[in-house]
N, CA, C and O atoms as a DFTB+ gen file, in Angstrom:
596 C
 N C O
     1  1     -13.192       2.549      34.373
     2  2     -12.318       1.513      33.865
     3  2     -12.114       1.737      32.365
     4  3     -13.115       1.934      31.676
     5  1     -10.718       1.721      31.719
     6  2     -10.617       1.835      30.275
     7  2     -11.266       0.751      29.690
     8  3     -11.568      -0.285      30.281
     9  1     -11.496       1.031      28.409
    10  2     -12.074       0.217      27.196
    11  2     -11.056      -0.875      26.755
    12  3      -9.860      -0.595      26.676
    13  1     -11.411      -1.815      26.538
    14  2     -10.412      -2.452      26.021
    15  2     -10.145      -2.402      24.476
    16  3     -11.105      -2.458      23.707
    17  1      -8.672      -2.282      23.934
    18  2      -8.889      -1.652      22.734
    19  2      -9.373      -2.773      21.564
    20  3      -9.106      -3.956      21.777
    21  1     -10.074      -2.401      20.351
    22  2     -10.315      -3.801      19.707
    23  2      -9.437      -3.966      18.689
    24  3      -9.066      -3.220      17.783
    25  1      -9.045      -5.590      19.143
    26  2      -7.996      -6.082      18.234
    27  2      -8.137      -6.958      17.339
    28  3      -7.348      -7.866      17.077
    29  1      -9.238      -6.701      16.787
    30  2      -9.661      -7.745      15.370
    31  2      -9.352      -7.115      14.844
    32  3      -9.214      -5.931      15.151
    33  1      -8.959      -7.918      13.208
    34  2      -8.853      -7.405      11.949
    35  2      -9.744      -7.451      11.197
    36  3     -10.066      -8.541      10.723
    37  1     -10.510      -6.128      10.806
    38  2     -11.436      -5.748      10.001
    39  2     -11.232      -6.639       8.546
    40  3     -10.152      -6.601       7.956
    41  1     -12.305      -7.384       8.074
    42  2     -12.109      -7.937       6.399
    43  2     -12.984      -6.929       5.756
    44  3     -13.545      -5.907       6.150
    45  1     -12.896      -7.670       4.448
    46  2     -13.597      -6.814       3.556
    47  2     -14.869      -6.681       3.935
    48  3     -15.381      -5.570       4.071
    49  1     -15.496      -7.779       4.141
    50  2     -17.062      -7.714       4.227
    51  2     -17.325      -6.732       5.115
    52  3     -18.463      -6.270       5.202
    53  1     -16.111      -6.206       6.032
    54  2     -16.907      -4.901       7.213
    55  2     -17.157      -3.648       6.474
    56  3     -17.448      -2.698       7.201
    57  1     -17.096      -3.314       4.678
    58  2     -17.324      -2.154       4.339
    59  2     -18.214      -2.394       3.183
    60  3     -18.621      -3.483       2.781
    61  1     -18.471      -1.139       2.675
    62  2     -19.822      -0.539       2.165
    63  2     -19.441      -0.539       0.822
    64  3     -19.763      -1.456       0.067
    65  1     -18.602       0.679       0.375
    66  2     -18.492       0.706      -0.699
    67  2     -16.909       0.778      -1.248
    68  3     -16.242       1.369      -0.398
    69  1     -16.313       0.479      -2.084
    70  2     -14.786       0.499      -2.645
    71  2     -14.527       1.458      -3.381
    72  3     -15.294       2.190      -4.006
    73  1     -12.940       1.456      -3.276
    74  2     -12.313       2.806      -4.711
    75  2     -11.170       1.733      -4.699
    76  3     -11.089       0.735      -3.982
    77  1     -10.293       2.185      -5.680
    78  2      -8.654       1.775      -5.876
    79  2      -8.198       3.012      -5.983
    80  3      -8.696       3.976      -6.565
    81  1      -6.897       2.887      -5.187
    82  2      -5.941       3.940      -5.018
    83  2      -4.926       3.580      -5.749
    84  3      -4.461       2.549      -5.263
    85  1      -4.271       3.954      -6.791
    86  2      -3.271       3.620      -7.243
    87  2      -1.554       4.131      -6.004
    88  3      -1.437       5.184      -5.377
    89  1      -0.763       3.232      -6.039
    90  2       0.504       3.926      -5.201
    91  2       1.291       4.382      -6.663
    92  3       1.240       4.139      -7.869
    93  1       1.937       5.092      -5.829
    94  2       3.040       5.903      -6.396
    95  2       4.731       5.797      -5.735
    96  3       4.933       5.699      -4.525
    97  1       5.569       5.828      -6.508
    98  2       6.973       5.860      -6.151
    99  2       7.195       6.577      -4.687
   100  3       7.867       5.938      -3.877
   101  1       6.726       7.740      -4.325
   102  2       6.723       8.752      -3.805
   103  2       5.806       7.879      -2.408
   104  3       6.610       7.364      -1.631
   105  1       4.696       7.714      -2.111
   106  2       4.364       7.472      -1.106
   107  2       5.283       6.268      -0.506
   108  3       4.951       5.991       0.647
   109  1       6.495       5.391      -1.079
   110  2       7.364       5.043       0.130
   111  2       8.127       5.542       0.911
   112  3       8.873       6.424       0.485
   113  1       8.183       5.222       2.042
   114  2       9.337       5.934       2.910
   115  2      10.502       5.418       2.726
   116  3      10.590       4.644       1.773
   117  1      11.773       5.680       3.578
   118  2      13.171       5.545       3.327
   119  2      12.910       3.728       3.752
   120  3      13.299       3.010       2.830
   121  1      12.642       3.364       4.315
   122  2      12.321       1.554       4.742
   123  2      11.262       0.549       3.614
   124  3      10.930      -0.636       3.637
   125  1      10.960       1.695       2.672
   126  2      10.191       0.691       1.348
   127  2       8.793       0.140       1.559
   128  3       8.270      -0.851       1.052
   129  1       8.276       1.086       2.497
   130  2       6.730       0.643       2.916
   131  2       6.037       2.389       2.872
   132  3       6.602       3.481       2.811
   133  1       4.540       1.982       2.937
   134  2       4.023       3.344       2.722
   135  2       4.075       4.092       3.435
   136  3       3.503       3.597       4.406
   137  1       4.606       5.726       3.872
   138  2       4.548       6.629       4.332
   139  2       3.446       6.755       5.528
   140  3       2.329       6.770       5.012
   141  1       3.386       6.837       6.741
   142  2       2.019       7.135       7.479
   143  2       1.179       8.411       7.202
   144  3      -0.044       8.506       7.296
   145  1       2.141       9.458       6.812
   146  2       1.082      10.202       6.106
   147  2       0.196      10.053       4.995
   148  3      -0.640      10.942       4.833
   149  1       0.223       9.187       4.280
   150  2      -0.316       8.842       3.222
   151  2      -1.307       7.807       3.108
   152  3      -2.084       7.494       2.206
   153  1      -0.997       7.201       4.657
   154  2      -2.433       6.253       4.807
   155  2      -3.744       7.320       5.099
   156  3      -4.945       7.182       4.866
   157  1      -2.862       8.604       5.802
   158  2      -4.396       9.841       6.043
   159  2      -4.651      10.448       4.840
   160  3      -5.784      10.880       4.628
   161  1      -3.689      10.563       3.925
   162  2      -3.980      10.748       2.655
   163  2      -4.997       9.714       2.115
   164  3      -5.919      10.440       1.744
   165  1      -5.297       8.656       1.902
   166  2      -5.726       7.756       1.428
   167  2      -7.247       8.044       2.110
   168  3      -8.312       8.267       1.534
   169  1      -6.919       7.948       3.688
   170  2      -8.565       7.853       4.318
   171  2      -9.685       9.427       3.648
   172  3     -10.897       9.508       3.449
   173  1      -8.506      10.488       3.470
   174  2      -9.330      11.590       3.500
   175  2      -9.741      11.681       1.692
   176  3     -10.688      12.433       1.461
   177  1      -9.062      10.933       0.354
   178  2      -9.294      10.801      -0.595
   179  2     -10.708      10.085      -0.706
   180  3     -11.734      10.428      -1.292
   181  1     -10.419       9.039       0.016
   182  2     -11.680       7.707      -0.083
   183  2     -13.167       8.784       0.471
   184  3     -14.260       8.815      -0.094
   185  1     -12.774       9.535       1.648
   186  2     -14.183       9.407       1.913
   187  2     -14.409      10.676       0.796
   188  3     -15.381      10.601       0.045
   189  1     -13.601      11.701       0.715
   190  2     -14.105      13.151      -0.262
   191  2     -14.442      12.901      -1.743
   192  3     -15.049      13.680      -2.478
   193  1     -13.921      11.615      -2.084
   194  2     -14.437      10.792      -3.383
   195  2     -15.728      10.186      -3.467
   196  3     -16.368       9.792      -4.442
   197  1     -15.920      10.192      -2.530
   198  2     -17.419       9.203      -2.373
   199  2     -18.046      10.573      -1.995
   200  3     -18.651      10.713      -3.058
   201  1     -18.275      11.377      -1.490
   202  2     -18.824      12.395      -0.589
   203  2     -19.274      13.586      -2.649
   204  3     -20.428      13.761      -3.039
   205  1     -18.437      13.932      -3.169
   206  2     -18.212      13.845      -4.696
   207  2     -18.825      13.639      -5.322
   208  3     -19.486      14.500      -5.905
   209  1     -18.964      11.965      -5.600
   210  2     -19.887      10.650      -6.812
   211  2     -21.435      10.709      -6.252
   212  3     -22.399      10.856      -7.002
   213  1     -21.534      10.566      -4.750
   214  2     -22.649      10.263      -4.413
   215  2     -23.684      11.124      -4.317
   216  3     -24.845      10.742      -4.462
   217  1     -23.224      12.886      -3.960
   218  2     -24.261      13.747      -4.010
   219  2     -23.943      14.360      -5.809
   220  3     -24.721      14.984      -6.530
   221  1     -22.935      14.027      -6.021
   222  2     -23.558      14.521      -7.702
   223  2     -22.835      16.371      -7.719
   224  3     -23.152      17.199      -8.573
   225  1     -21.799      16.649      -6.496
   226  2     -21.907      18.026      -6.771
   227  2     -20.503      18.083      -5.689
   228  3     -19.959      17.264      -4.948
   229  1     -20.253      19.620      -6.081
   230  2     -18.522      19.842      -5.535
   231  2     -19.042      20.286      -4.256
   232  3     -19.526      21.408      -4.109
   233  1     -18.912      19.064      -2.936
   234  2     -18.975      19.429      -1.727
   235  2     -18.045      21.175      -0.857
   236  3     -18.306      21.939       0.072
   237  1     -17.223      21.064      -1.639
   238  2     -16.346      22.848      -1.257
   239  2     -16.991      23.635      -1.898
   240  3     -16.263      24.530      -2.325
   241  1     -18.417      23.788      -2.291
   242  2     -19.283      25.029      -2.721
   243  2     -20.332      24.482      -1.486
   244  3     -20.846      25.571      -1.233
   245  1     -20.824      23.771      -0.787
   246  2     -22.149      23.610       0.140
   247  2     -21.778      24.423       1.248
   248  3     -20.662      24.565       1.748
   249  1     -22.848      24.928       1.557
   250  2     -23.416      26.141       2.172
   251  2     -22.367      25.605       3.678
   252  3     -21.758      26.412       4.381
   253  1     -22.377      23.986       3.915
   254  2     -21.461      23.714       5.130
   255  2     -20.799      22.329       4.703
   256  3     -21.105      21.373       3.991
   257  1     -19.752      22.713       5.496
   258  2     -18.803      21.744       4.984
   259  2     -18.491      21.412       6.038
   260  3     -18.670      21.940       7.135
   261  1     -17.411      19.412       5.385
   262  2     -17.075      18.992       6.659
   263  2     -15.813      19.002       6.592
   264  3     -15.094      18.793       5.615
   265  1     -15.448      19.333       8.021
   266  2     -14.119      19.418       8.611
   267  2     -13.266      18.276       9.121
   268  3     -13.695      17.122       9.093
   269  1     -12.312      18.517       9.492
   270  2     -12.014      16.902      10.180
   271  2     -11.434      17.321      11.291
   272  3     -10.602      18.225      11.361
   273  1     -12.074      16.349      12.628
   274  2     -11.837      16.716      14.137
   275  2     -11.510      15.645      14.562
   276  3     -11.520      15.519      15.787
   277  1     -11.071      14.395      13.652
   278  2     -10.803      13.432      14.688
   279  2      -9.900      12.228      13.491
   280  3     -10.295      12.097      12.332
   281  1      -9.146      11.747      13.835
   282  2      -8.390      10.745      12.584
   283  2      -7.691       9.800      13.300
   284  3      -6.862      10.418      13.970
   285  1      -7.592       8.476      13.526
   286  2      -6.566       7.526      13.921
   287  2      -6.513       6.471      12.794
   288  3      -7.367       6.432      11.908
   289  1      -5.518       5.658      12.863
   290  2      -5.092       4.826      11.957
   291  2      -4.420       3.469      12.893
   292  3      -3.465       3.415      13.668
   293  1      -5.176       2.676      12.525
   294  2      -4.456       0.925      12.945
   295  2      -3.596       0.640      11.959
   296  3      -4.023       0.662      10.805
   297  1      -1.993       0.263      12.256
   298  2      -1.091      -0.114      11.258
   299  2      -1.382      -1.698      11.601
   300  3      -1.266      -2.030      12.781
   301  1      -1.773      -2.736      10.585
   302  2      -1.574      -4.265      11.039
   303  2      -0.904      -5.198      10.174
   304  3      -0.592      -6.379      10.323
   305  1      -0.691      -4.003       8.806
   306  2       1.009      -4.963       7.883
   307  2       1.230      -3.923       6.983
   308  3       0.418      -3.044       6.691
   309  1       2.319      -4.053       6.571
   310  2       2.945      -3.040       5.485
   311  2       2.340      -3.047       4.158
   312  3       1.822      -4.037       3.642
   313  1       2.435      -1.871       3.625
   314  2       1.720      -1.673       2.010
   315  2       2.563      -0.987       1.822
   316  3       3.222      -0.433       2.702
   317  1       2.708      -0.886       0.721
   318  2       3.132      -0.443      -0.376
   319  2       3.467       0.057      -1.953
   320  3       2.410       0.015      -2.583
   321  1       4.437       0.457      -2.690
   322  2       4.564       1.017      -3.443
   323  2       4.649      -0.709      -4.666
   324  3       3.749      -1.476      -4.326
   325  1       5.204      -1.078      -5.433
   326  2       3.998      -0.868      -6.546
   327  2       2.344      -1.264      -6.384
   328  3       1.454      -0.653      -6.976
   329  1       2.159      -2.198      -5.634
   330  2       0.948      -2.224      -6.265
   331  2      -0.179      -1.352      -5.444
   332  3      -0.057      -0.751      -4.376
   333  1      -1.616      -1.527      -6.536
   334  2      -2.476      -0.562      -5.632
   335  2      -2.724      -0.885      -4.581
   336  3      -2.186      -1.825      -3.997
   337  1      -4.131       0.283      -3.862
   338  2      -4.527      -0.277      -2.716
   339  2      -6.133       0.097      -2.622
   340  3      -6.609       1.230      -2.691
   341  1      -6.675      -0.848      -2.489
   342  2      -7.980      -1.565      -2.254
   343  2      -8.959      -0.608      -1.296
   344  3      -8.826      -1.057      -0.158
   345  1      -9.583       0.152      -1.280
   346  2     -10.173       0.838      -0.135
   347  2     -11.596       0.675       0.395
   348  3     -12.418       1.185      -0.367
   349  1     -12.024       0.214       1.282
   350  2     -13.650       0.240       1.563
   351  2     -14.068       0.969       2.699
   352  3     -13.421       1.019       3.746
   353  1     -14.899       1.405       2.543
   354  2     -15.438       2.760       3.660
   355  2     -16.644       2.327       3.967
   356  3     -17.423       1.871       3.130
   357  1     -16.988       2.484       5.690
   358  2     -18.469       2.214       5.871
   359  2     -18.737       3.345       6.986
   360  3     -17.696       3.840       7.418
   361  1     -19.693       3.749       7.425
   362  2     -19.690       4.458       7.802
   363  2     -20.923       4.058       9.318
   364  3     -22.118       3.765       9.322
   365  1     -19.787       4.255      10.578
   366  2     -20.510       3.817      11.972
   367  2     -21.223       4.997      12.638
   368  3     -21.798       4.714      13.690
   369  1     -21.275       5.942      12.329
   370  2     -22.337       7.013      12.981
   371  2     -22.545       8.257      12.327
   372  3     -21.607       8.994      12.025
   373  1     -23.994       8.579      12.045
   374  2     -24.221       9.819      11.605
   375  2     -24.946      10.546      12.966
   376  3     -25.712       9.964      13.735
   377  1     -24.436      12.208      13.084
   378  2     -25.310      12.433      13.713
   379  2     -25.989      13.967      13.411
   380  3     -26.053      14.195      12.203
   381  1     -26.288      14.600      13.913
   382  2     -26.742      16.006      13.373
   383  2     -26.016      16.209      12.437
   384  3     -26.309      16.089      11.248
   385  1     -24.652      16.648      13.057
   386  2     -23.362      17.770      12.601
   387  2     -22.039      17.119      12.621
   388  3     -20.936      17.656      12.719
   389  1     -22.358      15.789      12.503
   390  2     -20.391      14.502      12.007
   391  2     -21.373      13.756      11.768
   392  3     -22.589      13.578      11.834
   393  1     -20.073      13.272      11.368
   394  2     -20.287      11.908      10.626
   395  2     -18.901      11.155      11.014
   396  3     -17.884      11.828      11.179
   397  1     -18.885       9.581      11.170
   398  2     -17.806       8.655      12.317
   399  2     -17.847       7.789      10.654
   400  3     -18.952       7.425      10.251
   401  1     -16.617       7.519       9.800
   402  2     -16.352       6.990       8.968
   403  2     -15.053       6.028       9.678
   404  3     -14.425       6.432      10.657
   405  1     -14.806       4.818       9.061
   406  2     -13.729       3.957       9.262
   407  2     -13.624       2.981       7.867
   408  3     -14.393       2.282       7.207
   409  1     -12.416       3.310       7.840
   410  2     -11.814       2.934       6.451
   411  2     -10.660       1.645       6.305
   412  3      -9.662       1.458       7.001
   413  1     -11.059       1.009       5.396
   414  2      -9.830      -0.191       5.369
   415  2      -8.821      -0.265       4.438
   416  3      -9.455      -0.220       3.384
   417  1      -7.815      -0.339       4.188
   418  2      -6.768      -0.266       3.518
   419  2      -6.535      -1.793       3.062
   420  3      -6.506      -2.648       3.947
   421  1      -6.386      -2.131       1.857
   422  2      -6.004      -3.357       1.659
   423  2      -5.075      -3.841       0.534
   424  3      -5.199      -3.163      -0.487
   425  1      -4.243      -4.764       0.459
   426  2      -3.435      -4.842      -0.588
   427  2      -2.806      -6.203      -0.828
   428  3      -2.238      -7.022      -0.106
   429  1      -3.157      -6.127      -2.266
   430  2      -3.255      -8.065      -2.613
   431  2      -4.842      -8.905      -2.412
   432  3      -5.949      -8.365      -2.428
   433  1      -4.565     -10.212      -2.246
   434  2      -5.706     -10.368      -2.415
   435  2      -6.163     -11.137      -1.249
   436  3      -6.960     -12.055      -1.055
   437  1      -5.384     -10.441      -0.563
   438  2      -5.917     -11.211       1.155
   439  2      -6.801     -10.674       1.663
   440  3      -6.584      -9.475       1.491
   441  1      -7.972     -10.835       2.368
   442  2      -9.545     -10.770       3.078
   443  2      -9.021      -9.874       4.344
   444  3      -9.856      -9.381       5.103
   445  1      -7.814      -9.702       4.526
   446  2      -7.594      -9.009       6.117
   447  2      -7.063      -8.000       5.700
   448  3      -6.305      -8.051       4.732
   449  1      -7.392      -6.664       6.446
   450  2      -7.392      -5.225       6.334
   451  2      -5.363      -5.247       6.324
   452  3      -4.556      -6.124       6.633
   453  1      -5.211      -3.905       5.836
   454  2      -3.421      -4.047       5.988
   455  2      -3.350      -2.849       7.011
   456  3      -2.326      -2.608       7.649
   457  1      -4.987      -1.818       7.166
   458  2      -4.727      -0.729       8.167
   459  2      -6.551      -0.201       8.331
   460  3      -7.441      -0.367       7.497
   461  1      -6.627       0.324       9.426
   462  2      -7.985       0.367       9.602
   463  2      -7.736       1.576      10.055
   464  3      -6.933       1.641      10.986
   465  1      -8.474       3.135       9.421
   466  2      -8.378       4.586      10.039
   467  2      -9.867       5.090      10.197
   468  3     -10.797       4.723       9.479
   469  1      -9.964       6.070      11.343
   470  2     -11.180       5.934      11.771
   471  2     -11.003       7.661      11.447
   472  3      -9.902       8.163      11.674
   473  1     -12.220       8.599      10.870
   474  2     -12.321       9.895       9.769
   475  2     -13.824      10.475      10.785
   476  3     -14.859       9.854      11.029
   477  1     -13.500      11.575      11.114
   478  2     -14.919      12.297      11.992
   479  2     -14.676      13.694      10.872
   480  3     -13.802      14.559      10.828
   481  1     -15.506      13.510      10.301
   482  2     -16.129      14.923       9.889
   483  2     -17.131      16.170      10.964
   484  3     -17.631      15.649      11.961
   485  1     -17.277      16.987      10.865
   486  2     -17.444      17.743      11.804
   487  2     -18.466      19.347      10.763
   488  3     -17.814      20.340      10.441
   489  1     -19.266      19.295      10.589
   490  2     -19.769      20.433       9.754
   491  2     -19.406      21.318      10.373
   492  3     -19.210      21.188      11.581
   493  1     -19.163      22.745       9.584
   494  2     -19.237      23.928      10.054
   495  2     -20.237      24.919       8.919
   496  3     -20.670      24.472       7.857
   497  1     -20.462      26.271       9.399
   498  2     -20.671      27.012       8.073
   499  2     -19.522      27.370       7.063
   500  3     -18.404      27.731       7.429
   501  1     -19.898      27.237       5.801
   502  2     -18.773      27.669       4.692
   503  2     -18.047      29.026       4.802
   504  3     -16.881      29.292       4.512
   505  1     -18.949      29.759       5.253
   506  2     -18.567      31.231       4.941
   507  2     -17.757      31.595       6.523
   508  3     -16.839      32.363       6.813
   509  1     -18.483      30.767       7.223
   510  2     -17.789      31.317       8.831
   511  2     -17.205      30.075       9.540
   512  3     -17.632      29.609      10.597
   513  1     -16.104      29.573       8.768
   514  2     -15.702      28.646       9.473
   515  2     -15.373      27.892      11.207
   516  3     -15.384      26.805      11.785
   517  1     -15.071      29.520      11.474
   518  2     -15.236      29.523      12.769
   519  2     -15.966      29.411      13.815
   520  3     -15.709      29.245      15.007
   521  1     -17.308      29.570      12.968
   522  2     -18.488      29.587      13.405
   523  2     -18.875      28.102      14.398
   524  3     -18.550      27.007      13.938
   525  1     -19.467      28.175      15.546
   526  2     -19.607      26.267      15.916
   527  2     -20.536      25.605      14.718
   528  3     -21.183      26.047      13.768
   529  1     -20.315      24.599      15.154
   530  2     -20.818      23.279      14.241
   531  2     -22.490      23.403      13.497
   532  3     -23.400      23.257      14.313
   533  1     -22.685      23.520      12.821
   534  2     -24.054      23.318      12.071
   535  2     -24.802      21.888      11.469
   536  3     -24.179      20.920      11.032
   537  1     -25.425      21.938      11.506
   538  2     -25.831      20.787      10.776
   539  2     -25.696      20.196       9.882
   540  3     -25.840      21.156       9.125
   541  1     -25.504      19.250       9.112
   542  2     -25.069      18.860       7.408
   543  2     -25.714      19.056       6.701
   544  3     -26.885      19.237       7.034
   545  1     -25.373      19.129       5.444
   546  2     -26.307      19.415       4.102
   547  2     -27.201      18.252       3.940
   548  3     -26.733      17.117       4.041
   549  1     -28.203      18.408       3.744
   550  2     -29.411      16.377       3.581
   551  2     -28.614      16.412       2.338
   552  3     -28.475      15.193       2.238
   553  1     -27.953      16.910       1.262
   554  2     -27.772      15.847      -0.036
   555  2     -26.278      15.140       0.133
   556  3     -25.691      14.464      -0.712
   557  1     -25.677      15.616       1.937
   558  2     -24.989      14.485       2.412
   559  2     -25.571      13.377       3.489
   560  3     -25.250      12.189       3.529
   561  1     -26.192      13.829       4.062
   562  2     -26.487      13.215       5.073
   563  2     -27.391      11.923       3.985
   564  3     -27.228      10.729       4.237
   565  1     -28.223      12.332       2.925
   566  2     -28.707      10.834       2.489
   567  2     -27.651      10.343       1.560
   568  3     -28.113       9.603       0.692
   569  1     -26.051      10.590       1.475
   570  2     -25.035       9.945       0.587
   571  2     -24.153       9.288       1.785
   572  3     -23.473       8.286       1.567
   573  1     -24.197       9.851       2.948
   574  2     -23.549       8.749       4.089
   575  2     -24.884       7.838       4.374
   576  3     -24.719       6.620       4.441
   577  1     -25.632       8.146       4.470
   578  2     -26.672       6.835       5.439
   579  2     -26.827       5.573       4.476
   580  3     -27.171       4.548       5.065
   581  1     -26.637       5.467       3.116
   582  2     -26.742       4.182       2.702
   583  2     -25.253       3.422       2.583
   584  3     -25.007       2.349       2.032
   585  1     -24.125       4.545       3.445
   586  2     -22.964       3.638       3.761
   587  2     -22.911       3.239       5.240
   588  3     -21.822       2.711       5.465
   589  1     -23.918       3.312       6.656
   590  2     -23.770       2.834       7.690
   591  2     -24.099       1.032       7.594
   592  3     -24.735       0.604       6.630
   593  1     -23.782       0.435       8.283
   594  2     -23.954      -0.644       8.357
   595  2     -24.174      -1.299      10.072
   596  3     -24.372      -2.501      10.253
């Protein structure tokens, strides 16, 4: 039997830690709302910013890096171009070799998400990308675990 899909709206309190994204002219589309590519823009900034600040070091030099194998996005109101946008990231599963991030998009000063995208990282080795999945670096794996909740 399918899952039923969940249709709450994520608030703030469902995340860990924040950034501000500033918008730009450029991320509207021809209809004056933000681009859908640019909400994956946004999810993959938020988490590689935090991934960055928190281990203290340029994750594209670690011995393995994460990939991305999995991305969806809940649209539940329009954002847009001027003002910024609000981001909080928490993070619902670590396991060996991913990591299950979900991200909220927010804008203004309303408590309800404007888009909720869900970010699977996927380690590989650096040098052999091709290589299957490896395990994560620990000076990520202890910079995601104090964002699960």
């Amino acid at each position: 039997m399918p899952s039923t899909p969940d249709r709450s709206v994520p608030t703030r309190a469902d995340y860990v830690h924040w950034r501000t994204i500033t918008t730009r002219w450029r991320d509207d589309d021809a209809y004056g709302h933000l681009n859908n590519a640019t909400y994956y823009e946004f999810f993959d900034t938020a988490v590689n910013a935090y991934l960055f600040e928190a281990t203290g070091t340029n994750v594209r030099l670690l011995p393995q890096i994460g990939v991305v194998a999995e991305t969806s996005c809940r649209y539940l109101r329009e954002i847009g171009f001027p003002e910024p946008v609000e981001v909080g990231l928490v993070v619902d599963k670590v396991g060996t070799s991913s990591i299950v991030y979900r991200i909220g998009l927010f804008q203004g000063a309303g408590d309800e998400a404007a888009a909720e995208g869900r970010f699977v990282h996927v380690y590989v080795d650096n040098l052999d990308p091709a290589r299957p999945v490896t395990p994560m670096p620990e000076a990520i794996r202890e910079a995601v675990t104090k964002l699960l909740r």
